[in-house]
FIBA-229307 format. One record per atom (N, C-alpha, C): residue number from 1; residue in one letter; atom name; x, y, z. Coordinates in steps of 0.1 Angstrom, whole numbers, plus 5000, padded with zeros to 4 digits. Example, Ala and Ser with C-alpha at 12.3 -4.5 7.8 and 13.67 -1.06 7.14 Angstrom:
2
+-----+------+------+------+------+------+
| pos | code | site |   xx |   yy |   zz |
+-----+------+------+------+------+------+
|   1 |    A |    N | 5132 | 4943 | 5078 |
|   1 |    A |   CA | 5123 | 4955 | 5078 |
|   1 |    A |    C | 5132 | 4967 | 5078 |
|   2 |    S |    N | 5128 | 4978 | 5071 |
|   2 |    S |   CA | 5137 | 4989 | 5071 |
|   2 |    S |    C | 5129 | 5000 | 5079 |
+-----+------+------+------+------+------+
END
This chain:
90
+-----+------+------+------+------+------+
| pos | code | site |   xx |   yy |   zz |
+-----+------+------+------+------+------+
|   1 |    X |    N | 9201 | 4894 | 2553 |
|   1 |    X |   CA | 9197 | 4906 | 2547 |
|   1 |    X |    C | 9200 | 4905 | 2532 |
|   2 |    X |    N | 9187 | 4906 | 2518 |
|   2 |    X |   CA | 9194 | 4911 | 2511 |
|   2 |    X |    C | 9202 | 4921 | 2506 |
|   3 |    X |    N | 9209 | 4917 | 2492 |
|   3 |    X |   CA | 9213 | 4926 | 2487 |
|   3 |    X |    C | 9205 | 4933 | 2475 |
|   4 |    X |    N | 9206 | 4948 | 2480 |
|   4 |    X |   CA | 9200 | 4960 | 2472 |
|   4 |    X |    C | 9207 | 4968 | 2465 |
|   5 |    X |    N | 9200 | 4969 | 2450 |
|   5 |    X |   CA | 9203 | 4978 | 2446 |
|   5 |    X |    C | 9199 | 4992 | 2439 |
|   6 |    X |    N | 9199 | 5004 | 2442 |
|   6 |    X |   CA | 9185 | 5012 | 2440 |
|   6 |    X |    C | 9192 | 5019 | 2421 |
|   7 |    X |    N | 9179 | 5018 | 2415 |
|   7 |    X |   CA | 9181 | 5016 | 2403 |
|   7 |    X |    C | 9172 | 5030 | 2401 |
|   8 |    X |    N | 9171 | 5037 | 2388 |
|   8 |    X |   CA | 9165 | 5051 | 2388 |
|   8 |    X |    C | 9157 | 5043 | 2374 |
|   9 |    X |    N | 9146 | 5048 | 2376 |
|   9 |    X |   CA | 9136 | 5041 | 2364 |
|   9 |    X |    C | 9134 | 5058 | 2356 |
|  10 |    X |    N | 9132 | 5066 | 2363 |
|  10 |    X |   CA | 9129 | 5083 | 2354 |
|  10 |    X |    C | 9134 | 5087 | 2361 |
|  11 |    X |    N | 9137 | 5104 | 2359 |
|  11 |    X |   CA | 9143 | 5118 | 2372 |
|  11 |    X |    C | 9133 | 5119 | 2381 |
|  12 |    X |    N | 9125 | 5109 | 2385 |
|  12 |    X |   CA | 9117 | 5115 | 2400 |
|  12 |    X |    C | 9115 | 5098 | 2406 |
|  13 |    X |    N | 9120 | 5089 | 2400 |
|  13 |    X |   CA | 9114 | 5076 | 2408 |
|  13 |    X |    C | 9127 | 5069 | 2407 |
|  14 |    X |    N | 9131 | 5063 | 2422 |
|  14 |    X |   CA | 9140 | 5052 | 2421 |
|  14 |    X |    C | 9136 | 5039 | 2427 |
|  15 |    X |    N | 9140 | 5027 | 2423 |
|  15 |    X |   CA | 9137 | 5018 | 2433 |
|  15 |    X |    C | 9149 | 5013 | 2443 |
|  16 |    X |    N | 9142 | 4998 | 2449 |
|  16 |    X |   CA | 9152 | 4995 | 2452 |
|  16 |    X |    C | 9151 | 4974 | 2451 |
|  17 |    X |    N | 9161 | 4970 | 2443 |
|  17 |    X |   CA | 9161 | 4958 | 2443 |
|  17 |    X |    C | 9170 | 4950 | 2450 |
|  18 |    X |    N | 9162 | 4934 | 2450 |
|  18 |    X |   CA | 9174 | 4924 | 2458 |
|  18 |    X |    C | 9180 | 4916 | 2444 |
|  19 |    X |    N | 9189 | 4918 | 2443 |
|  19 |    X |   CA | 9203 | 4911 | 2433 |
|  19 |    X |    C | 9204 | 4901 | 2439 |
|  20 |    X |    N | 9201 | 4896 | 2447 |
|  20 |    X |   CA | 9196 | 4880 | 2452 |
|  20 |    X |    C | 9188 | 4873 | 2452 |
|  21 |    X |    N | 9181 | 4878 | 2447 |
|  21 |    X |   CA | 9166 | 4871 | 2448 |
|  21 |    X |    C | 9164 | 4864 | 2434 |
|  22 |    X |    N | 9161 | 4853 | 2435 |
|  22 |    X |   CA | 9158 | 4844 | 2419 |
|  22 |    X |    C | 9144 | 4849 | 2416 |
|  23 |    X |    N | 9137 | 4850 | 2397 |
|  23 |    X |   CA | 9122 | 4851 | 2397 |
|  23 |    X |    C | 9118 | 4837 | 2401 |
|  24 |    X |    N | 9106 | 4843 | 2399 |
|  24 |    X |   CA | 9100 | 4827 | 2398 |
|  24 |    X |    C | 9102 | 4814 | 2386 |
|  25 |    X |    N | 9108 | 4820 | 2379 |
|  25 |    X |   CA | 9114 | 4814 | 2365 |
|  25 |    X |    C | 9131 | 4808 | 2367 |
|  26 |    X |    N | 9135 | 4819 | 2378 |
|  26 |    X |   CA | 9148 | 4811 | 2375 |
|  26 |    X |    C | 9155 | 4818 | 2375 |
|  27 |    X |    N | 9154 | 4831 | 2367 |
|  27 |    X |   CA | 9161 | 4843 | 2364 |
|  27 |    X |    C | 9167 | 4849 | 2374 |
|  28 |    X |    N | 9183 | 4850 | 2375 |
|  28 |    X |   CA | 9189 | 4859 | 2388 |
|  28 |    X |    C | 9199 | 4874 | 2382 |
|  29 |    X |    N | 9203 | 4881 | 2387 |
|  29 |    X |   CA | 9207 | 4894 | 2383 |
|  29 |    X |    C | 9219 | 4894 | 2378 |
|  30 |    X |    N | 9221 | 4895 | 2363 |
|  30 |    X |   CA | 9230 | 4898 | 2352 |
|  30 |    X |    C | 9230 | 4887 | 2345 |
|  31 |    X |    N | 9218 | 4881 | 2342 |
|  31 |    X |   CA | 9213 | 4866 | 2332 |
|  31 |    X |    C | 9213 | 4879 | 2324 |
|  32 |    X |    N | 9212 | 4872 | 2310 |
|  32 |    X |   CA | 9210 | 4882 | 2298 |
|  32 |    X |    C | 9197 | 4875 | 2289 |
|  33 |    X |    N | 9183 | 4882 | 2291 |
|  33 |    X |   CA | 9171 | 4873 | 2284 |
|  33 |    X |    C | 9166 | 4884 | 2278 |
|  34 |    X |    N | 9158 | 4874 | 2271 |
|  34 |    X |   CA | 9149 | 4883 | 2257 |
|  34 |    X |    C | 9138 | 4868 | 2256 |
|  35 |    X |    N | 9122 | 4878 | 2250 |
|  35 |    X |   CA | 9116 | 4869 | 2249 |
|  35 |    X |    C | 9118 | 4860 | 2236 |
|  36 |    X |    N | 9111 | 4849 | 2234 |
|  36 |    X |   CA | 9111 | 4838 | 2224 |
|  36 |    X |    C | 9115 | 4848 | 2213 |
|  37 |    X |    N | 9115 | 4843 | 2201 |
|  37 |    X |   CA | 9117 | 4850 | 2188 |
|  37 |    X |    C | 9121 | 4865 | 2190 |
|  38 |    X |    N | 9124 | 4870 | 2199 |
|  38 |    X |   CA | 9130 | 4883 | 2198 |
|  38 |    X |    C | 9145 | 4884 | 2197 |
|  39 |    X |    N | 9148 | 4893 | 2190 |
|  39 |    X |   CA | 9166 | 4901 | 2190 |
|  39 |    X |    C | 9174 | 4905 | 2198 |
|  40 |    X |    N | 9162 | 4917 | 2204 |
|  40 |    X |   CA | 9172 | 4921 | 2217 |
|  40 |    X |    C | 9167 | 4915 | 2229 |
|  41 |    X |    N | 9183 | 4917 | 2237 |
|  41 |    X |   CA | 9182 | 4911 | 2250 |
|  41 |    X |    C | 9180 | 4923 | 2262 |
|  42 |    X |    N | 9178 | 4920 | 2273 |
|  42 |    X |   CA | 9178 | 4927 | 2286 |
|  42 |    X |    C | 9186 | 4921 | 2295 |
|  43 |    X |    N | 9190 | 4929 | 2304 |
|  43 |    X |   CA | 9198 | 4920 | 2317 |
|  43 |    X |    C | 9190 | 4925 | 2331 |
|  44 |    X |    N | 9189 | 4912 | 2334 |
|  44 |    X |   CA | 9185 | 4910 | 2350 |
|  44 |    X |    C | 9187 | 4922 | 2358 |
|  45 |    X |    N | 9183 | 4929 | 2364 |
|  45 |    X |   CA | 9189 | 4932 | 2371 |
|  45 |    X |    C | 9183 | 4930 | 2391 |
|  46 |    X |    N | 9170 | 4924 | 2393 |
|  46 |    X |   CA | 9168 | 4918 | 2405 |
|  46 |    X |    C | 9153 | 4916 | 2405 |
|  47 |    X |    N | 9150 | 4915 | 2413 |
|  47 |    X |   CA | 9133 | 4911 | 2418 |
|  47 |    X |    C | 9131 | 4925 | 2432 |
|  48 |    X |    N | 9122 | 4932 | 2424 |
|  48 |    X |   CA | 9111 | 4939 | 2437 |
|  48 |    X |    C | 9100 | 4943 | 2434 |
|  49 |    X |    N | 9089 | 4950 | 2442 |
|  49 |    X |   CA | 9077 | 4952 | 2435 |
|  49 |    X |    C | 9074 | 4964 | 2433 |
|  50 |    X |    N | 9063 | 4966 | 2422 |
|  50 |    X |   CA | 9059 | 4979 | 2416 |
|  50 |    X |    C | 9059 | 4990 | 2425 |
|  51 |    X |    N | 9067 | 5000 | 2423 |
|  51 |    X |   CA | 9060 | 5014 | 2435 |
|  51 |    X |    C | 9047 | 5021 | 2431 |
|  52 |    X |    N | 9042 | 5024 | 2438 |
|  52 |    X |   CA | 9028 | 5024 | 2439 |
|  52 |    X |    C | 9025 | 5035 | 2427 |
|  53 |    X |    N | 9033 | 5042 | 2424 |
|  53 |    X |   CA | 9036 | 5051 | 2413 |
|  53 |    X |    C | 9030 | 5050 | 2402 |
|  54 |    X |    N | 9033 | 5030 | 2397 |
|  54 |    X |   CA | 9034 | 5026 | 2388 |
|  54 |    X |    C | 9017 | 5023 | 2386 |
|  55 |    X |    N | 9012 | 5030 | 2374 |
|  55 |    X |   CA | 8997 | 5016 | 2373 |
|  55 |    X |    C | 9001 | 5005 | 2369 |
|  56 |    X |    N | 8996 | 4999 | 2374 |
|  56 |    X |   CA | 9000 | 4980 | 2369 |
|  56 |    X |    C | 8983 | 4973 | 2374 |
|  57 |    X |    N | 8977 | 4975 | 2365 |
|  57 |    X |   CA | 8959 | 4969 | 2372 |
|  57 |    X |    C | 8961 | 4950 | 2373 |
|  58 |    X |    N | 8968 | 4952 | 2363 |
|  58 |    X |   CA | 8969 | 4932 | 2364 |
|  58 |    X |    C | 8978 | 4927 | 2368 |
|  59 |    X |    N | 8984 | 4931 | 2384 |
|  59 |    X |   CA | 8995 | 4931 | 2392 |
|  59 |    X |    C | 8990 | 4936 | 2402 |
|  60 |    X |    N | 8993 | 4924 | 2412 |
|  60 |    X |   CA | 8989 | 4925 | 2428 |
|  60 |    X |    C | 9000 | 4931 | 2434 |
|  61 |    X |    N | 8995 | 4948 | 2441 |
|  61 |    X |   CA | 9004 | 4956 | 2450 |
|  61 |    X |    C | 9008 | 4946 | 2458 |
|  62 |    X |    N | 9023 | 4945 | 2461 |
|  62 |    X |   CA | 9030 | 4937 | 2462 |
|  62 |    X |    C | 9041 | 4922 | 2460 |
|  63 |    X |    N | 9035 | 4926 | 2447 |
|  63 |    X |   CA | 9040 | 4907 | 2441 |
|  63 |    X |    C | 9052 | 4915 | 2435 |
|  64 |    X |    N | 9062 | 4903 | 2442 |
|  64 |    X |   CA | 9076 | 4909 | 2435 |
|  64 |    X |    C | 9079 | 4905 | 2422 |
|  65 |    X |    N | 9083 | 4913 | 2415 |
|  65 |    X |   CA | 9085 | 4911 | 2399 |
|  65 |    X |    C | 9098 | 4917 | 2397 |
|  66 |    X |    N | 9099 | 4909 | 2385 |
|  66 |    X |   CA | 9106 | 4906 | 2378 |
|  66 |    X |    C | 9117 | 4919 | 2368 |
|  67 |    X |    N | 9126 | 4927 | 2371 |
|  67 |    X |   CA | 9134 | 4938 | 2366 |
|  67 |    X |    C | 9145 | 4939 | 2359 |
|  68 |    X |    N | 9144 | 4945 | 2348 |
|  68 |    X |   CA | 9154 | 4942 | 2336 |
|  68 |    X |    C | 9160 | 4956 | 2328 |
|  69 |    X |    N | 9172 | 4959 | 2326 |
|  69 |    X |   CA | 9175 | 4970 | 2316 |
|  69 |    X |    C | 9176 | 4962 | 2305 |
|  70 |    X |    N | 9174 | 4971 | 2295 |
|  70 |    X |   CA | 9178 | 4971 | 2279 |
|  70 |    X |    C | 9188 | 4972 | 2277 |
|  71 |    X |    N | 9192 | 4967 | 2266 |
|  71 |    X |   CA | 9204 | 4974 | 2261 |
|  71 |    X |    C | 9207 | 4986 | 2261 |
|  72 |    X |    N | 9199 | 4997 | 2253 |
|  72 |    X |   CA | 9194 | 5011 | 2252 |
|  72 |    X |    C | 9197 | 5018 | 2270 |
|  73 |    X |    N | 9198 | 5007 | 2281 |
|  73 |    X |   CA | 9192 | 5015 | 2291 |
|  73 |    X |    C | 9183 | 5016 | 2301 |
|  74 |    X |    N | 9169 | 5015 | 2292 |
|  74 |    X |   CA | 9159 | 5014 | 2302 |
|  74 |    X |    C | 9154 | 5004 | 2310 |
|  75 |    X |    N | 9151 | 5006 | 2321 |
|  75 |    X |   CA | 9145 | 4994 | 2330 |
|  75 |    X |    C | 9130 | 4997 | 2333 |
|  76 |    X |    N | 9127 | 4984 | 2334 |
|  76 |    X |   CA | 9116 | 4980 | 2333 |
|  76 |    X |    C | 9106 | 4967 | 2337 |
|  77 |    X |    N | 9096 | 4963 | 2344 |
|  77 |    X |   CA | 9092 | 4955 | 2351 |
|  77 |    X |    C | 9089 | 4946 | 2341 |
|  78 |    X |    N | 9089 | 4931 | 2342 |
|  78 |    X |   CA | 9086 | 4923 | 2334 |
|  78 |    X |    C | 9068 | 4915 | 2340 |
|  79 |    X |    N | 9060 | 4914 | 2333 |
|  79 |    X |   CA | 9050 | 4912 | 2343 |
|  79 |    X |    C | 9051 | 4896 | 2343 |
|  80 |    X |    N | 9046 | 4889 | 2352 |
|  80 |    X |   CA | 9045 | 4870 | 2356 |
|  80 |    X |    C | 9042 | 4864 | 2345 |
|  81 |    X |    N | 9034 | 4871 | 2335 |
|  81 |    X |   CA | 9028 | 4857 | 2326 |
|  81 |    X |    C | 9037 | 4862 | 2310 |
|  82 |    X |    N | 9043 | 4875 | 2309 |
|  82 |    X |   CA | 9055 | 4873 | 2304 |
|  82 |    X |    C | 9068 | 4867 | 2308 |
|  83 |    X |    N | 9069 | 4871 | 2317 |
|  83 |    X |   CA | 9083 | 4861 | 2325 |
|  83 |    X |    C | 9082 | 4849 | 2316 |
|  84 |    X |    N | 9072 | 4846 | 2320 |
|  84 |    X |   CA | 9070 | 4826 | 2317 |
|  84 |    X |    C | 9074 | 4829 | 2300 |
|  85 |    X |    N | 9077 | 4836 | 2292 |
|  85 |    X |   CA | 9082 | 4835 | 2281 |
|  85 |    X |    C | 9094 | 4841 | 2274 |
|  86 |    X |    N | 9101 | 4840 | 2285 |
|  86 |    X |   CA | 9113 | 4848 | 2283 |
|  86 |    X |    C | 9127 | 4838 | 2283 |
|  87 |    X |    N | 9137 | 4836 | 2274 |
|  87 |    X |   CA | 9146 | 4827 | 2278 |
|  87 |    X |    C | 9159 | 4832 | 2280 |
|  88 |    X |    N | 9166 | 4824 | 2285 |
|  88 |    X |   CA | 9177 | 4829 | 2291 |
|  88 |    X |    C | 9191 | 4829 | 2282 |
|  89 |    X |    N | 9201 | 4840 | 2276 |
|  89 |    X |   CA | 9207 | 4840 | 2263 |
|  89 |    X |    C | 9220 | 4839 | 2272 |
|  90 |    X |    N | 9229 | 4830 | 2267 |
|  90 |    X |   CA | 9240 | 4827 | 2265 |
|  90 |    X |    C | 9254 | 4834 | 2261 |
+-----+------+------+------+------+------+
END
């Protein structure tokens, strides 16, 4: 069974992620990434997929992606063909 973690994206929607689950990139929960030439970083925080809440038109209901806080806080889904440009900070 994974492990879950239910994370609050706004005051009316929570999810729930696996802290286990690697992306498809590599990325596993509390990596610290930011994309290429960017400053700030985000942290991992697991792989699940969009609640239906979310519009996401160029994301298949169901494809598990990729979730990350900010620094600032906020979380947020990373979409597949960003992923692929994101690196992992040290």
């Amino acid at each position: 069974m994974p492990k879950m973690e239910e994370i609050i994206l706004d005051d009316e929607l929570t999810l729930e992620v696996d802290t286990e689950a690697s992306s498809p990139c590599g990325f596993q929960a509390g990596d610290q990434v930011k994309p290429e030439g960017a400053e700030k970083t985000a942290t991992v925080v697991g792989m699940a997929p969009a609640p239906d809440s979310i519009r996401a038109d160029c994301i298949d209901r169901g494809t598990s992606l990729l979730w990350v806080r900010s620094d600032e806080g906020q979380v947020c889904f990373v979409p597949p063909d960003v992923e692929a440009h994101l690196i992992k900070v040290d």
